[in-house]
N, C-alpha and C positions, 0 to 999 in steps of 0.2 A: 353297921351304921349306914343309913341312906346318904349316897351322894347323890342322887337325883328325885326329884319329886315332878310329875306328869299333874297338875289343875286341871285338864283337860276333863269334859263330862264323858261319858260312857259314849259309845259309839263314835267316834273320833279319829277310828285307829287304836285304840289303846293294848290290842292283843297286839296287833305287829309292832306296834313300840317295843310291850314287854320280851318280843321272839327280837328285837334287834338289841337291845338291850343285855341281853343274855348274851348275841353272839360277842356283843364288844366288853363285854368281862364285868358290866354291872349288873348282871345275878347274883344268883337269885334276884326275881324281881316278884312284888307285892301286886296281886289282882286282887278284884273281888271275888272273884273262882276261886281263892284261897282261902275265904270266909269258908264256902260251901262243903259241905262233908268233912270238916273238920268241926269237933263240936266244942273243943275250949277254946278256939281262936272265934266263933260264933257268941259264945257265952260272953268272953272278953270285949267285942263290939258291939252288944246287945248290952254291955252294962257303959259302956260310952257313950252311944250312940240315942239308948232309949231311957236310961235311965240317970244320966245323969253326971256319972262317975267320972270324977275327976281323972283327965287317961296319964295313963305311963308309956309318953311315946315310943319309948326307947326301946320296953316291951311289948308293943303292939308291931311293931317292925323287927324285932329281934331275930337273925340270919338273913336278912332282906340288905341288898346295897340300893335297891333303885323302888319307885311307888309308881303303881300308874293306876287308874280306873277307880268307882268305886267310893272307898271313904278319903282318901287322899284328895279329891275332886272336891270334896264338902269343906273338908277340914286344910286344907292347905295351906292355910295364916298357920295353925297353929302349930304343925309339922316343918313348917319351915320353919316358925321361932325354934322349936326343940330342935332342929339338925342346921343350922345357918349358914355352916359351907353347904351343901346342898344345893347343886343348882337345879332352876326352875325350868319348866316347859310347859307348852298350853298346845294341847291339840284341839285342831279344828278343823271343820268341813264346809261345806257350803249348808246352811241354815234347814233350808226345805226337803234335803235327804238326809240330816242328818234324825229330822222330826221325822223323818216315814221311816228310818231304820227304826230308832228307838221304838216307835210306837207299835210297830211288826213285831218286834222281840223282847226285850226289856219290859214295856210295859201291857205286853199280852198276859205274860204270866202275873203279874201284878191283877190283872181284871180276873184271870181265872181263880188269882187265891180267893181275891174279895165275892167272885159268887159260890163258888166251894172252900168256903175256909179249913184248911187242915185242920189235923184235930190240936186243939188247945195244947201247949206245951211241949210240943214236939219238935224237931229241928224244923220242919216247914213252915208252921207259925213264925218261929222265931226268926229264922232269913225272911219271912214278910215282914215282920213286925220292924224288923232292923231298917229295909230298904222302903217300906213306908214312912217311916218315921223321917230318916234321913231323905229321901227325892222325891217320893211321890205326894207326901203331904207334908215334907218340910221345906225341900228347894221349889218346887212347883206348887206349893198353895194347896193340894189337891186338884189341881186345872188343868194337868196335863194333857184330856181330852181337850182342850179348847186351844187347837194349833197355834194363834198367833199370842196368846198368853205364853207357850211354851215357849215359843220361838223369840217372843221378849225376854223371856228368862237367861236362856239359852247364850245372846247378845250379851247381855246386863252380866252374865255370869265371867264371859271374857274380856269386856270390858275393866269388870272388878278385877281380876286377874292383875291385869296390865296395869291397875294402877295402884292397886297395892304392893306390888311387887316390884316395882317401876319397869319400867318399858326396858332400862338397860339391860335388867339381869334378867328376863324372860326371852326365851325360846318360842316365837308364835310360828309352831310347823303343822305342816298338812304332810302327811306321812305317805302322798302321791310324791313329794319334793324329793325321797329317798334318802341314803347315805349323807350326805355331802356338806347339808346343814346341820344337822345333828351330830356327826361327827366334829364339825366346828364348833360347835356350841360345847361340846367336853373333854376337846383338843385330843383328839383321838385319830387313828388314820383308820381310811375309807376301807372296808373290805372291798374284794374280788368280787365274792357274790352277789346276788341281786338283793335287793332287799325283801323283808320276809312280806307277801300280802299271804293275812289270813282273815277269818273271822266273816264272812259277807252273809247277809242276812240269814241264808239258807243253814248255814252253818254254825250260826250264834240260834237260832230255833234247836238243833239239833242239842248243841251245847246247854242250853237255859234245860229241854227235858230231862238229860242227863242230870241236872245239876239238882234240880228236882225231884227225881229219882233218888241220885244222892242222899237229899236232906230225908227226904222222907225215911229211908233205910237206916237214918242214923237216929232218928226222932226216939 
C-alpha cells in the first residue's frame, strides 16, 4: 500500500527521491522505469492510460510503498483518493533547467520514436503510445517544443498541486535541500549518509537507451 505519493513531473529529482526513499524503508518504490521491460505492468498502463479503463489503483501499485515520476505525476488526484493516508510531495527545480533536462532526455526519444516509429505493436510503440498519450500530447498539448508553453505548464502543473492537495499536506522539496525536510515530512530520522544524487542528464540519456533497448527486446 502506498504511503507516499511524489506529483512532482519527471526531471525533478525523482530518481534520487526513489534511491532515498528506499533507503528510509519506503520501498520498493514505483518509477516509470518500471513500466519499461516489463510487459503486463505496460499492458496494465496502456489500457489506463490510452484507453480508457477504469484503473485498479491498488493493483497498479501492488508491492510498491512509495510513487514517484511518471504516471503518479498525471494522475495524482486520483491515487491520492485510492490511498488517503498517503502523504504528498511535489518535486521541483528551477523552471529553465528543468525544460533543458527534460528536452535533452525525456523528450529526445519521444522525437526519435515520432520520426522512426517502432514497429506497430510492439513494446516500443507501446511505451510511446503510453507516454504520448499521457505528457507529450496530453499534459503538454503536443507544444512541448515551444519552451515557454512548457514552462507555463510545468508552473500551472505545481501550482495545481498546491491547491488541490492544500498547501498543508504537501511537501514542496528540491531534493538539493537533502535529508532533513523530507525526513520531517514522514517523521522519520535523518540518515548518516549523504543523500543519494543520481540521474544527471548524461546518465538518464544513458538510462532512456537502455530502456529502449529494453522495450524493444521485449516487443
Amino acid at each position: 500500500m502506498l504511503k507516499l505519493i511524489n506529483a512532482g513531473l519527471g526531471r525533478t529529482g525523482t530518481t534520487s527521491l526513489k534511491a532515498a526513499l528506499d533507503r528510509l524503508g519506503l520501498g520498493p518504490s514505483f518509477h516509470m522505469f518500471d513500466i519499461v521491460g516489463d510487459t503486463e505492468r505496460l499492458r496494465h498502463w496502456e489500457k489506463i492510460v490510452c484507453d480508457g479503463e477504469r484503473p485498479d489503483w491498488a493493483a497498479a501499485f501492488a508491492g510498491y510503498r512509495s510513487a514517484v515520476d511518471g504516471p503518479c505525476a498525471v494522475y495524482y488526484r486520483q491515487i491520492s483518493e485510492a490511498f488517503p493516508d498517503a502523504k504528498v510531495l511535489l518535486t521541483v527545480r528551477d523552471a529553465e533547467s528543468w525544460y533543458r533536462s527534460t528536452h535533452d532526455t525525456l523528450y529526445q526519444f519521444a522525437l526519435r520514436s515520432a520520426a522512426n516509429p517502432p514497429e506497430p505493436g510492439s513494446a516500443q510503440a507501446r511505451l510511446f503510445r503510453v507516454t504520448s498519450t499521457m505528457v507529450w500530447d496530453g499534459l503538454f498539448g503536443g507544444r512541448f517544443s515551444d519552451k515557454d508553453h512548457a514552462i507555463e505548464v510545468y508552473h500551472r502543473h505545481n501550482e495545481e498541486v498546491v491547491r488541490v492537495m492544500g498547501a498543508d499536506n504537501v511537501l514542496v522539496y528540491d531534493v538539493r535541500q537533502g535529508w532533513e525536510p523530507l525526513c520531517a515530512h514522514l517523521g522519520v530520522d535523518v540518515p548518516r549518509e549523504e543523500f543519494p544524487r543520481t540521474n544527471d542528464t548524461a546518465s538518464m540519456r544513458q538510462r532512456i537507451a537502455a530502456a529502449a533497448g529494453a522495450a524493444a527486446a521485449t516487443g
